[in-house]
ROSE-4610 file (N, C-alpha, C; in Angstrom, 1 decimal, always signed):
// ROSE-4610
residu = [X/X/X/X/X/X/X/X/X/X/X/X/X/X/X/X/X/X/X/X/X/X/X/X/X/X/X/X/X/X/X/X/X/X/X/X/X/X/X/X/X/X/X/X/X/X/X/X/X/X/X/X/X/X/X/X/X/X/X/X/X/X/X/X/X/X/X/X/X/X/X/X/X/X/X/X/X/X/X/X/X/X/X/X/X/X/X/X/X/X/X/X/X/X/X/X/X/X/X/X/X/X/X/X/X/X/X/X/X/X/X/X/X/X/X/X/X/X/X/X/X/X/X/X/X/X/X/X/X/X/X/X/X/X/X/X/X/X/X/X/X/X/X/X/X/X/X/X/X/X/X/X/X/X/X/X/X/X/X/X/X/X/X/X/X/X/X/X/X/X/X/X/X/X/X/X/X/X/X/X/X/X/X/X/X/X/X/X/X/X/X/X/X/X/X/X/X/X/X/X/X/X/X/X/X/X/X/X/X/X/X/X/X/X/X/X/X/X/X/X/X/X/X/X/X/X/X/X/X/X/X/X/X/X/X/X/X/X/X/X/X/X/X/X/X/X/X/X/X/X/X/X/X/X/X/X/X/X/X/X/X/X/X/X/X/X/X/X/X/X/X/X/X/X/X/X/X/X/X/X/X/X/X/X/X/X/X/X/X/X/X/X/X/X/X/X/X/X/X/X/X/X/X/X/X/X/X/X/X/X/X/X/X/X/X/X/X/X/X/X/X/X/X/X/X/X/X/X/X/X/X/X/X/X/X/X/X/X/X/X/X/X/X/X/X/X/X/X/X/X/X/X/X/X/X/X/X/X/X/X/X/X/X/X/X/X/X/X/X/X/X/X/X/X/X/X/X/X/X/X/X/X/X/X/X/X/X/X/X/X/X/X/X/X/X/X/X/X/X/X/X/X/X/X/X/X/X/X/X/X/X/X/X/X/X/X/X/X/X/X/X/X/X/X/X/X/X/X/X/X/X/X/X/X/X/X/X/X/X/X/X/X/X/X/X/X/X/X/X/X/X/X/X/X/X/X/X/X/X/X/X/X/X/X/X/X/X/X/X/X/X/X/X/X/X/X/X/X/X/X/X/X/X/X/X/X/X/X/X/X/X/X/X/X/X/X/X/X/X/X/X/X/X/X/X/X/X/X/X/X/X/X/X/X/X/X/X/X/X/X/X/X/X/X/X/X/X/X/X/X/X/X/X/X/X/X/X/X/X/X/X/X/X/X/X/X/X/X/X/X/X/X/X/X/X/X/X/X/X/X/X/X/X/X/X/X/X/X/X/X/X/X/X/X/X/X/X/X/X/X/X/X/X/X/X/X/X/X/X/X/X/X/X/X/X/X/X/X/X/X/X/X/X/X/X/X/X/X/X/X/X/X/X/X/X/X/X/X/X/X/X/X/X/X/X/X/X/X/X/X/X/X/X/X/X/X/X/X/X/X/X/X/X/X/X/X/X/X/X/X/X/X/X/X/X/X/X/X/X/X/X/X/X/X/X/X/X/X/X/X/X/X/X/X/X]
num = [1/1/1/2/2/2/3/3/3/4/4/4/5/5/5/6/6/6/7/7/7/8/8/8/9/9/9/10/10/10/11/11/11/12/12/12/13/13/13/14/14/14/15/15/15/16/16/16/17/17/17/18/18/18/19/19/19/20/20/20/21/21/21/22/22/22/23/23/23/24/24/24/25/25/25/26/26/26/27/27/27/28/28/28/29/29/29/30/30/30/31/31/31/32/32/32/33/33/33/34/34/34/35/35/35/36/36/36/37/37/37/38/38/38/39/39/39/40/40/40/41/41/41/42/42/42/43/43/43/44/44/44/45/45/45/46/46/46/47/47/47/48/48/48/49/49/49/50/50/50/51/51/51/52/52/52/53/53/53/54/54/54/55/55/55/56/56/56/57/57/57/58/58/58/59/59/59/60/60/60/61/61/61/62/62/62/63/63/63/64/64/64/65/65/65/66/66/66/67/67/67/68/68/68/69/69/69/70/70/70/71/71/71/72/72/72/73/73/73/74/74/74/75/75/75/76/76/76/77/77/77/78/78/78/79/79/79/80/80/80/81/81/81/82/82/82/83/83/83/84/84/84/85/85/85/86/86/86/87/87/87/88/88/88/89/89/89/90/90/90/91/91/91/92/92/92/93/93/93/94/94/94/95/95/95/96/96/96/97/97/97/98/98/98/99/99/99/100/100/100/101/101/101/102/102/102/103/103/103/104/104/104/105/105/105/106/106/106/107/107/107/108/108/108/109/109/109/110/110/110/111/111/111/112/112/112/113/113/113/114/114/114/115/115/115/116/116/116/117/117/117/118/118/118/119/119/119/120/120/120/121/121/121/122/122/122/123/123/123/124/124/124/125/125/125/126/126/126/127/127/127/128/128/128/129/129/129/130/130/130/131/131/131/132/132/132/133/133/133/134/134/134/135/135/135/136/136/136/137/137/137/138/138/138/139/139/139/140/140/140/141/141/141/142/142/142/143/143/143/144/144/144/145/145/145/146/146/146/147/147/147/148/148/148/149/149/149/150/150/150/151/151/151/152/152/152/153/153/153/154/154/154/155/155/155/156/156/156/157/157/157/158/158/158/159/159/159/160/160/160/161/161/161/162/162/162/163/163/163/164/164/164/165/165/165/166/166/166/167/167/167/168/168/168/169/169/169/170/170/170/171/171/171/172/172/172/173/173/173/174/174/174/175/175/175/176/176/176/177/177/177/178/178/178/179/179/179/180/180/180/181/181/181/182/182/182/183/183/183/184/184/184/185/185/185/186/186/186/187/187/187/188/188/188/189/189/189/190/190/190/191/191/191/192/192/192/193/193/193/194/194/194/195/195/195/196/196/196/197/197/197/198/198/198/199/199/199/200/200/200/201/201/201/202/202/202/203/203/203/204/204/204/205/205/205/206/206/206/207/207/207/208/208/208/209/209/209/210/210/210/211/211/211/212/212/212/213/213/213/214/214/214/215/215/215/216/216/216/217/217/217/218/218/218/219/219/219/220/220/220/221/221/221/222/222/222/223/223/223/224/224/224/225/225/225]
x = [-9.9/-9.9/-10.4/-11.2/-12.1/-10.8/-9.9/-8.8/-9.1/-10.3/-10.6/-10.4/-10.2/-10.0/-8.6/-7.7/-6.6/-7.0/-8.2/-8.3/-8.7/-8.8/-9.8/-8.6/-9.1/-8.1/-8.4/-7.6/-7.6/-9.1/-9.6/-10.8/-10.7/-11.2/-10.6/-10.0/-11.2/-10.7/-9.2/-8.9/-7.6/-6.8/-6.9/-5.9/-5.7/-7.1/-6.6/-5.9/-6.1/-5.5/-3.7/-3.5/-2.0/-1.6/-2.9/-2.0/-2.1/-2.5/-2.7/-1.5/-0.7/+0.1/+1.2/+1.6/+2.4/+2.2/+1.3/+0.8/+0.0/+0.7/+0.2/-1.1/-2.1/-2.9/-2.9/-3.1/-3.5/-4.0/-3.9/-4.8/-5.7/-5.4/-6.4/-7.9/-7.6/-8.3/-9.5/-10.5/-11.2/-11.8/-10.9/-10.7/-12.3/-12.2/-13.6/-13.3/-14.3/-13.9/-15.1/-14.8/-15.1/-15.1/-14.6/-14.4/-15.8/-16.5/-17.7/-18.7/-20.0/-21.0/-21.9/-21.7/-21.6/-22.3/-23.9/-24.2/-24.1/-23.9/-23.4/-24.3/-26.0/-26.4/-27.4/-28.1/-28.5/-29.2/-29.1/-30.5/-31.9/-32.9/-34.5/-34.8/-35.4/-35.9/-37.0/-37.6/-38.7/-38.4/-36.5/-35.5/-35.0/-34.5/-33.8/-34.4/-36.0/-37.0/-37.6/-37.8/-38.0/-37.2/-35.7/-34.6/-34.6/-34.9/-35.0/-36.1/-37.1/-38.8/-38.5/-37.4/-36.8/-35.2/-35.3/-33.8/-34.2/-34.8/-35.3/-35.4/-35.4/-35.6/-34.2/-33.2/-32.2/-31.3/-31.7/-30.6/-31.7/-32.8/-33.4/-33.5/-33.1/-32.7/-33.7/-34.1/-34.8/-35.3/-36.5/-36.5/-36.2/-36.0/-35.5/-36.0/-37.5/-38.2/-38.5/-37.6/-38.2/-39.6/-40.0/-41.5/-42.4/-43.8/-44.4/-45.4/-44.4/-45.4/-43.8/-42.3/-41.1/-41.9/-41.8/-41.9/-43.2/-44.4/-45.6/-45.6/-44.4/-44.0/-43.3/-42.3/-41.7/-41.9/-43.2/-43.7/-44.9/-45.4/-46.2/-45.5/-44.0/-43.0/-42.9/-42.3/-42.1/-43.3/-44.5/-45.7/-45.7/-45.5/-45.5/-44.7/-43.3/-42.2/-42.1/-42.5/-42.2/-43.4/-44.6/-46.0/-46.4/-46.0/-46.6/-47.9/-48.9/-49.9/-49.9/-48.9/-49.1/-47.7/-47.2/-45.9/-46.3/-46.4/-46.5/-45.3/-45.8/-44.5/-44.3/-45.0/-44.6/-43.7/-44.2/-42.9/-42.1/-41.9/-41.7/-40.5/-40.4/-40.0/-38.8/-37.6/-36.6/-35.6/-35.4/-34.9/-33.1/-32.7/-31.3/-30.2/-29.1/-28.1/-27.0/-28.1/-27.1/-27.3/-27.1/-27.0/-26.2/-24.9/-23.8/-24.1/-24.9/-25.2/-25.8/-26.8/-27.6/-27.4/-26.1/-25.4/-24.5/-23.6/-23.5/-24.1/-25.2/-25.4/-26.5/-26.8/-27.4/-26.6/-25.5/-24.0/-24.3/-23.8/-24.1/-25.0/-26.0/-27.8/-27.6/-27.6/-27.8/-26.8/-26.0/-24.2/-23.9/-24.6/-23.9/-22.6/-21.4/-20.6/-20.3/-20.8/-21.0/-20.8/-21.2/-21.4/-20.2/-19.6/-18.7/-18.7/-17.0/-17.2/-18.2/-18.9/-19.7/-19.0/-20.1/-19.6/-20.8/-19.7/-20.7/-20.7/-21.5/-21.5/-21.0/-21.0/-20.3/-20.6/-21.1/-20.3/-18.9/-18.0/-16.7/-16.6/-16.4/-16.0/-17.2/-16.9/-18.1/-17.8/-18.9/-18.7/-17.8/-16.8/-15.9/-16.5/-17.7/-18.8/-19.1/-19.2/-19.3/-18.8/-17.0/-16.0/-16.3/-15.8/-15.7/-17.0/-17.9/-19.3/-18.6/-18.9/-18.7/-17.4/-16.4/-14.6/-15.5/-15.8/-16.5/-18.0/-18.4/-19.0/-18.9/-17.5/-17.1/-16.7/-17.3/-17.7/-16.7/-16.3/-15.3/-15.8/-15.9/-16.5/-16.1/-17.1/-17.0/-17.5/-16.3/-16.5/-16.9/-18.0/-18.5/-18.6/-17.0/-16.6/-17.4/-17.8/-18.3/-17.5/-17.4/-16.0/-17.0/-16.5/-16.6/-17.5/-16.6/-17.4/-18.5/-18.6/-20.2/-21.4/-20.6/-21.7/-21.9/-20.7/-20.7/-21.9/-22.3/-23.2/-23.0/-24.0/-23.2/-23.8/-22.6/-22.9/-23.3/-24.7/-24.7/-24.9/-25.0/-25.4/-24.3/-22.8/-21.2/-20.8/-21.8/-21.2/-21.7/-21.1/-21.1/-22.3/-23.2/-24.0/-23.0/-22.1/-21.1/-20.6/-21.0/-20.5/-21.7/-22.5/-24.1/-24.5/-24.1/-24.5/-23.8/-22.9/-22.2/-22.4/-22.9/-23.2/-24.2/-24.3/-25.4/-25.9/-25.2/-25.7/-25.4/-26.4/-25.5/-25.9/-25.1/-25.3/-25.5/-26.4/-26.5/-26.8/-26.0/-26.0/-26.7/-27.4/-28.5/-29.1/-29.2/-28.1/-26.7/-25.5/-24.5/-23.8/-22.3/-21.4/-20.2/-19.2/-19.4/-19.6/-20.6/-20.9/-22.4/-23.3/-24.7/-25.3/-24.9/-25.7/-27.0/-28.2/-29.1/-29.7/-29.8/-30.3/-31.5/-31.8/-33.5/-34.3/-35.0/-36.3/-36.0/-35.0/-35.0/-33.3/-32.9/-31.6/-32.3/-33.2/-33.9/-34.4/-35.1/-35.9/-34.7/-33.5/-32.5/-32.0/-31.9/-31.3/-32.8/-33.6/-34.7/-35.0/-34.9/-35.2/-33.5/-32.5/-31.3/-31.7/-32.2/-32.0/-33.3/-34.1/-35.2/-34.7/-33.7/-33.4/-31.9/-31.1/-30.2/-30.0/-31.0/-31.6/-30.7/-30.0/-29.6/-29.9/-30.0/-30.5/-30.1/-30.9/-30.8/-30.5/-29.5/-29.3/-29.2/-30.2/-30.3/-30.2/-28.5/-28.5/-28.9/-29.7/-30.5/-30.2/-28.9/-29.0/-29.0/-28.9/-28.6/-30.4/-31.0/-32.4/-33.2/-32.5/-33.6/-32.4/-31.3/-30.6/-30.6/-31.9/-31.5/-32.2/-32.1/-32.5/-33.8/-34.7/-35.7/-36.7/-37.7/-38.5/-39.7/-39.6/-41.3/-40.4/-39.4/-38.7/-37.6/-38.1/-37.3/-36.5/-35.4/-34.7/-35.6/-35.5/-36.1/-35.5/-36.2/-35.7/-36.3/-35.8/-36.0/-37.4/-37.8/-39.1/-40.2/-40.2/-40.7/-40.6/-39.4/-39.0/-40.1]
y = [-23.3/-21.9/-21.6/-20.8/-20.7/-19.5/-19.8/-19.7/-18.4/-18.0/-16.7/-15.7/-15.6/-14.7/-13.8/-14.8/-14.3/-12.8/-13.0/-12.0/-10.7/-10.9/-9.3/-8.3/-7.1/-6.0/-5.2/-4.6/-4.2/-3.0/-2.7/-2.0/-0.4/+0.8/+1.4/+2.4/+2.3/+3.0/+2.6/+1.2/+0.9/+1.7/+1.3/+2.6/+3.5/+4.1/+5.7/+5.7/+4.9/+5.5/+5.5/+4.2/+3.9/+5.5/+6.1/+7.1/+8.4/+8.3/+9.4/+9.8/+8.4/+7.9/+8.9/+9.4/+10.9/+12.0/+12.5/+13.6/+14.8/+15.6/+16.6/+17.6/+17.3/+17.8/+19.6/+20.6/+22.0/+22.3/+22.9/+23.0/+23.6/+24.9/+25.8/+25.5/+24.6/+24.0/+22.9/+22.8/+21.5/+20.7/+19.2/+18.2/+18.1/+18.2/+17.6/+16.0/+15.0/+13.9/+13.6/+12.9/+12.7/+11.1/+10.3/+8.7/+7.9/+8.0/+7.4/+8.4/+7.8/+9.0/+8.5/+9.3/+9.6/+11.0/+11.2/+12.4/+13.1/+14.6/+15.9/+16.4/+16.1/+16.6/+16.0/+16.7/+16.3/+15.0/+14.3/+13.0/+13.5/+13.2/+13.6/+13.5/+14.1/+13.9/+12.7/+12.4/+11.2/+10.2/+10.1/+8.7/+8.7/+9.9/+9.8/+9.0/+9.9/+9.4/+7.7/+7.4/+6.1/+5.1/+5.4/+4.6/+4.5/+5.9/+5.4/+5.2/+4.7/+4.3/+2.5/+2.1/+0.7/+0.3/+0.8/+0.3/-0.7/-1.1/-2.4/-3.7/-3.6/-4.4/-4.9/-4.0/-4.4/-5.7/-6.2/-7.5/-8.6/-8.6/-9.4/-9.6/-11.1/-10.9/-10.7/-9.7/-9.9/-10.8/-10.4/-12.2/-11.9/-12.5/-12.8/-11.5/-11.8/-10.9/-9.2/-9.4/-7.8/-8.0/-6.9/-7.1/-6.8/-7.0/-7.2/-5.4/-4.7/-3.2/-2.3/-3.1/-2.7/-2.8/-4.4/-4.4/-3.7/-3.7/-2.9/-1.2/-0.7/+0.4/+0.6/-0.2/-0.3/-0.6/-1.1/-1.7/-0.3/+0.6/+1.8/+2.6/+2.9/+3.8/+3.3/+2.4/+1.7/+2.3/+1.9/+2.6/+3.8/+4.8/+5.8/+6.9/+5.9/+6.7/+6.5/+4.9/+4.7/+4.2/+4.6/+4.8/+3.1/+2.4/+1.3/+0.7/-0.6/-0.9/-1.3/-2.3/-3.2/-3.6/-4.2/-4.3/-5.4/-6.8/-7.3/-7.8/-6.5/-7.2/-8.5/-9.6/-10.8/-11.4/-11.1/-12.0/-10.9/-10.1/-9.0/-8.3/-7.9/-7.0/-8.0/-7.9/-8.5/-7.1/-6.9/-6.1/-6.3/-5.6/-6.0/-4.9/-5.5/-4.6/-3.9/-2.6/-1.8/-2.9/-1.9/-2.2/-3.9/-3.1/-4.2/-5.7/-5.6/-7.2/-7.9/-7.1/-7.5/-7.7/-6.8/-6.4/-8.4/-8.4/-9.5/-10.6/-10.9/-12.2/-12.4/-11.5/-11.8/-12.4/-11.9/-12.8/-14.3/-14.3/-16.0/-16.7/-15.9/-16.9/-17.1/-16.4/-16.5/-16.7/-16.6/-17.0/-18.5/-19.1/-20.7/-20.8/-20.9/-21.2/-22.6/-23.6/-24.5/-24.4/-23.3/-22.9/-22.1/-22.7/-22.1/-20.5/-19.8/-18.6/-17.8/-17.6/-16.7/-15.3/-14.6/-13.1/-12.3/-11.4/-10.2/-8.6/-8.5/-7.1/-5.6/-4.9/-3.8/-2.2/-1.4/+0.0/+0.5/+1.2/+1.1/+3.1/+3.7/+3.3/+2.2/+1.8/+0.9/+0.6/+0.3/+0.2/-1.4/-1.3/-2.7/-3.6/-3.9/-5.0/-5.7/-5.0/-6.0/-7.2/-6.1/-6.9/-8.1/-8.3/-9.1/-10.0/-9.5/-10.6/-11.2/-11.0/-11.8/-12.5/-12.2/-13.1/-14.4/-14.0/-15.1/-16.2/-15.8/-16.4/-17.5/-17.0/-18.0/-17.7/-16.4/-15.5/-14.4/-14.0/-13.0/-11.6/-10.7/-9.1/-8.7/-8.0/-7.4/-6.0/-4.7/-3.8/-2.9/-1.8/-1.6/+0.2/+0.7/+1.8/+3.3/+4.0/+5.2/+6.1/+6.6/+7.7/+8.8/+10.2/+11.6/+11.8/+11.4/+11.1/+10.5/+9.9/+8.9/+9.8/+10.8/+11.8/+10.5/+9.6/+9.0/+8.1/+7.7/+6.4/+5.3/+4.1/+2.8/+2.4/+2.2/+1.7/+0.2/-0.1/-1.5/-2.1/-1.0/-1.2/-1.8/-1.5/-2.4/-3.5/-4.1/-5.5/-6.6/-7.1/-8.1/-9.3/-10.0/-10.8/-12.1/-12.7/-13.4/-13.4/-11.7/-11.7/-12.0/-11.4/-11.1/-12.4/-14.3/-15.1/-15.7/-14.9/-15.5/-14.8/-13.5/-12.6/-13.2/-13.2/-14.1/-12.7/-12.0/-10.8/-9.6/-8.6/-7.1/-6.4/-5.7/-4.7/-3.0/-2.5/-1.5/-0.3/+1.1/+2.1/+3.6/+3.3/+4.9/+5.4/+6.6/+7.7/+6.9/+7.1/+6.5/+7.5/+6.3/+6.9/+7.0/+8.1/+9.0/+10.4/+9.8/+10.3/+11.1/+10.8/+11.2/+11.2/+10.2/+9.7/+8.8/+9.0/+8.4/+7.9/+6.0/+5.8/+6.4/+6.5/+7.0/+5.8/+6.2/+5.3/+4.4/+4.5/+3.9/+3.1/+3.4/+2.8/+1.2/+1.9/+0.4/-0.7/-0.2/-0.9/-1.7/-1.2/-2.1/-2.7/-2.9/-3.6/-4.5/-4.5/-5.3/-6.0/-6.1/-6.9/-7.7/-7.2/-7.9/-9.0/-9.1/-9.6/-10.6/-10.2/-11.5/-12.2/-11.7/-12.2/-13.5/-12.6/-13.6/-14.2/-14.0/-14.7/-14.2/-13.2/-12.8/-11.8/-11.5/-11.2/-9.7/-8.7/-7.1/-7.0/-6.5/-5.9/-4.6/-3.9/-2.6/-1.6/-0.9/-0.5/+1.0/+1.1/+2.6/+3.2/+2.9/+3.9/+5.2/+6.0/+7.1/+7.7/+7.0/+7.5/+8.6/+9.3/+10.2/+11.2/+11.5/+12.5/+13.1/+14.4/+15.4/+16.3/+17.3/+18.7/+19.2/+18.4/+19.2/+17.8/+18.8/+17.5/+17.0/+17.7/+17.5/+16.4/+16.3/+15.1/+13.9/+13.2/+12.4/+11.5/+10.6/+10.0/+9.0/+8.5/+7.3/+5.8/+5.2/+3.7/+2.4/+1.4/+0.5/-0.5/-0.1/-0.5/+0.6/+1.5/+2.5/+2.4/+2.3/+1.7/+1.0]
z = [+14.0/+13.8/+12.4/+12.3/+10.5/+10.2/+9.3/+8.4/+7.5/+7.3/+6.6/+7.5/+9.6/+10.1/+9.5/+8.9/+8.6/+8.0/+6.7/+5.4/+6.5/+7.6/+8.2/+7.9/+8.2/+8.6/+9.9/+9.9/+11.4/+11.8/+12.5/+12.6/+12.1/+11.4/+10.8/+12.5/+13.2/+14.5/+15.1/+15.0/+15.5/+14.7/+13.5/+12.2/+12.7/+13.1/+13.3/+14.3/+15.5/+16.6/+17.0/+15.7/+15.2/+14.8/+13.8/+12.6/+14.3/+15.3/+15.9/+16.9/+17.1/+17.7/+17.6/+18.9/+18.8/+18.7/+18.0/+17.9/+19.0/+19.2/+20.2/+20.0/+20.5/+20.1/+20.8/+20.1/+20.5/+21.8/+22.7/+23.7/+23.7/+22.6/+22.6/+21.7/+21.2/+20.1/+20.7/+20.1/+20.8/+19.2/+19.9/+18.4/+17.6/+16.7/+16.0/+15.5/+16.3/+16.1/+14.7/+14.0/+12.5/+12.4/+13.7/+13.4/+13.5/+15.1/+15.0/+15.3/+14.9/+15.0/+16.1/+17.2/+18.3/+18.4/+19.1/+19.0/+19.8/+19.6/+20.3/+21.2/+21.4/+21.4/+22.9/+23.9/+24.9/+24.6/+25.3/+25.3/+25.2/+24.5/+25.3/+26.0/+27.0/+28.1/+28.2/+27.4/+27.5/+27.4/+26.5/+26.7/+28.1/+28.7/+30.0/+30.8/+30.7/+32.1/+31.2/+30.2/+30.3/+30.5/+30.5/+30.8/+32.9/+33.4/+34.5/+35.6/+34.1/+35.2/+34.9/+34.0/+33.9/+33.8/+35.0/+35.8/+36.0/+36.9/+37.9/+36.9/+35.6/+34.8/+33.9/+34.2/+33.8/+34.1/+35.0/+35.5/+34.6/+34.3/+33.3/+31.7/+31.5/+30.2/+29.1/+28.4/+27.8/+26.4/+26.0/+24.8/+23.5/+23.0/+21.8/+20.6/+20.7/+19.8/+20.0/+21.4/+21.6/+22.3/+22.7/+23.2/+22.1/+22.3/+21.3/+21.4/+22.3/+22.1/+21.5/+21.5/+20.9/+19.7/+18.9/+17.6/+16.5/+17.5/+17.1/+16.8/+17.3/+17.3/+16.2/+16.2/+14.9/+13.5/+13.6/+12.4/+11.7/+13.1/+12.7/+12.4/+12.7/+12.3/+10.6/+10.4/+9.1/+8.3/+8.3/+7.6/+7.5/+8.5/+8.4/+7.5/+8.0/+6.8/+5.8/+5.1/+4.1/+3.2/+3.8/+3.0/+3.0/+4.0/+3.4/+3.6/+3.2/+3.8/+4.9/+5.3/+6.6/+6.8/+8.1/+8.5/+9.6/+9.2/+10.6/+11.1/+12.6/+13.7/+14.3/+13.7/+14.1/+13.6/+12.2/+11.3/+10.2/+10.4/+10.0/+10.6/+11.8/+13.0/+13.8/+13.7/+14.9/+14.9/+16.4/+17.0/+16.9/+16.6/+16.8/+17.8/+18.4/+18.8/+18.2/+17.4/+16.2/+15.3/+13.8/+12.5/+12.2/+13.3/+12.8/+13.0/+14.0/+14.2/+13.1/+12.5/+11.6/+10.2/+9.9/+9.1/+8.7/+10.1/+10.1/+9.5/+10.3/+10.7/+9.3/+8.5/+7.1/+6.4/+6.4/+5.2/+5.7/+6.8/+7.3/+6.6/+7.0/+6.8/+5.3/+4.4/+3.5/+2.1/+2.8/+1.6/+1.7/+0.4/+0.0/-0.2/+0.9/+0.7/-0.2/-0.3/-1.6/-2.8/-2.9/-4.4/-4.9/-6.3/-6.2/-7.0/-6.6/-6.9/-5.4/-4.5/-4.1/-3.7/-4.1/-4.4/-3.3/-2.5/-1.8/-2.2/-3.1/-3.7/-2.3/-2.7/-1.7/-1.8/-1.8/-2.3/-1.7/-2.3/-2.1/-2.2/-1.4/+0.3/+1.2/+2.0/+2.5/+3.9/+4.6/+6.1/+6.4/+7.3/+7.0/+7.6/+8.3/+8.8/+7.6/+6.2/+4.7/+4.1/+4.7/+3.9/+4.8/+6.5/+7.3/+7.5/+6.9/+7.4/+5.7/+4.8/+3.2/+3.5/+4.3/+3.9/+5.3/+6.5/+7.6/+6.8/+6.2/+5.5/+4.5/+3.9/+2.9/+1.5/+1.7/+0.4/+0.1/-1.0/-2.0/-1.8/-1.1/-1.2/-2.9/-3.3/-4.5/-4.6/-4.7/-4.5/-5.9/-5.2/-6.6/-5.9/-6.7/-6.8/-7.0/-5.9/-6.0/-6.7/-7.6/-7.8/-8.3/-8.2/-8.6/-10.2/-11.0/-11.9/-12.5/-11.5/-11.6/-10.8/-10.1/-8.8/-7.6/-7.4/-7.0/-6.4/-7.7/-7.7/-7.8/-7.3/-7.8/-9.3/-10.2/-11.6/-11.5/-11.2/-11.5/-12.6/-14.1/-15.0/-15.7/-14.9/-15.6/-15.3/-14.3/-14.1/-14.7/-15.2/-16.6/-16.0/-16.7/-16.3/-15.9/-16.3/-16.0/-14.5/-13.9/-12.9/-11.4/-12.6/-11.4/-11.0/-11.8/-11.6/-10.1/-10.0/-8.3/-6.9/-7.4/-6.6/-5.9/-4.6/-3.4/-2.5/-2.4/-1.4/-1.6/-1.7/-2.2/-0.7/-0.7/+0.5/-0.1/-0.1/-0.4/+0.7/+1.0/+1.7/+1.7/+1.9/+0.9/+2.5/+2.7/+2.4/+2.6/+1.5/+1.7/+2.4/+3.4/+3.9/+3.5/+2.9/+3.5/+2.6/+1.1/+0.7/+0.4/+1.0/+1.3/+0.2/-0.7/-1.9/-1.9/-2.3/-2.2/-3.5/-3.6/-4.6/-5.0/-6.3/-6.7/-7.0/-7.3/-7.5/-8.9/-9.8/-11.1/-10.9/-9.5/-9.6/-8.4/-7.5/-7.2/-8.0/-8.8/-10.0/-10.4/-11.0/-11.8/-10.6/-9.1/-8.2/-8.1/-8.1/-7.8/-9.0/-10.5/-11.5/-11.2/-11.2/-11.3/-10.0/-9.0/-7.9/-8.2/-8.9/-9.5/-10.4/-11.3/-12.4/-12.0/-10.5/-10.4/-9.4/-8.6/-7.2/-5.9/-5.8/-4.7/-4.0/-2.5/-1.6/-1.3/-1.2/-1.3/+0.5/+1.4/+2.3/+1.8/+2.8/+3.0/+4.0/+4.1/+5.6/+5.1/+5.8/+6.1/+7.2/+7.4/+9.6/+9.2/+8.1/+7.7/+7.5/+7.6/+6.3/+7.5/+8.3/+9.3/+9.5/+8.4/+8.6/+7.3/+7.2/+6.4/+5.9/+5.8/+5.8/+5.4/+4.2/+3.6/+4.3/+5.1/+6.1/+5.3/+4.1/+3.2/+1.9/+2.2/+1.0/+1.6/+2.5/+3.3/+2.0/+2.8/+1.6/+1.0/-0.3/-0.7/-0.4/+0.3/+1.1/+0.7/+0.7/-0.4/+0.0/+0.6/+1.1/+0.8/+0.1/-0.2/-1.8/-2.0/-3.8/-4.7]
């Protein structure tokens, strides 16, 4: 049994459903759930009807890569949003189920447990797939404190070079949750020379980057950076 399952904590959903324990909810009232984001809002009709022109396809497992008119789609989406030249969906493009998988299985691939000290950078609040992929790994999470005063940014400008030399993986959240902070274009730059300078590896979860209001200024995303 890998001995770091001890460090997890409980899922934050199980928490809540502990803290909800007893409590009678209003009748007259209808709850606003705030836990997972789960949308309110009808399906499209062009998802409904292509979900049921491939039923018949469902009991077959599909491959590994996704198909190759999935990933080709994805890779013109990519260009489109984030201005780039080329995206090839061959080596480029893997499909995942949800963020979290992917989220995951980066800490693995690429955290030298070997080495000593390894550090997995964080923003703090943070999705708990961070902590739990960096402690399964082998690796120390190292949280790097949003607070009010900062307009709740991440200061990477405070962490001592002493420290940046252990650091193997940063995970960064833009638009972050659950503050809807988005790095700029001069806070990448200092995450992209640090990450030349101290060889560790930029995760970038963007599930957020297609939620928000002014449609002529989308967020800035680190492949656009």
């Amino acid at each position: 049994m890998n001995p770091d399952l001890q460090k997890l904590h409980p899922y934050p959903f199980e928490k809540l459903r502990q803290l909800f324990q007893g409590l009678t909810l209003k009748t007259d009232l209808t709850p606003i759930r705030l836990s997972i984001g789960e949308p309110r809002h009808p399906t499209p009709e062009l998802i409904s009807s292509a979900l049921a022109e491939n039923l018949a396809g469902l009991a077959v497992y599909p491959t590994t890569l996704g198909s190759e008119a999935l990933r080709g789609s994805i890779a013109a989406w990519l260009t489109r949003r984030f201005g780039l030249a080329a995206v090839d969906p061959a080596t480029q493009i893997i499909p995942v189920n949800g963020s979290r998988e992917a989220l995951f299985a980066i800490a693995q691939c690429v955290v030298d447990r070997s080495r000593p000290n390894p550090l997995v950078m964080s923003p703090n609040p943070f999705y708990q797939i961070y902590e739990g992929a960096a402690y399964l790994a082998g690796a120390r999470p190292l949280f790097l404190n949003q607070l009010p005063e900062q307009d709740f940014r991440s200061d990477f400008a405070s962490i001592p070079e002493s420290t940046w030399k252990d650091v193997q993986l940063v995970y960064v959240c833009s638009p972050g949750n659950p503050t809807g902070k988005v790095l700029d274009l001069e806070e990448w730059r200092m995450l992209f020379e640090l990450s030349d300078q101290h060889g560790f590896v930029i995760a970038a979860d963007e599930c957020y980057s297609e939620i928000y209001f002014d449609e002529d200024h989308p967020p800035l995303g680190a492949l656009e950076a």
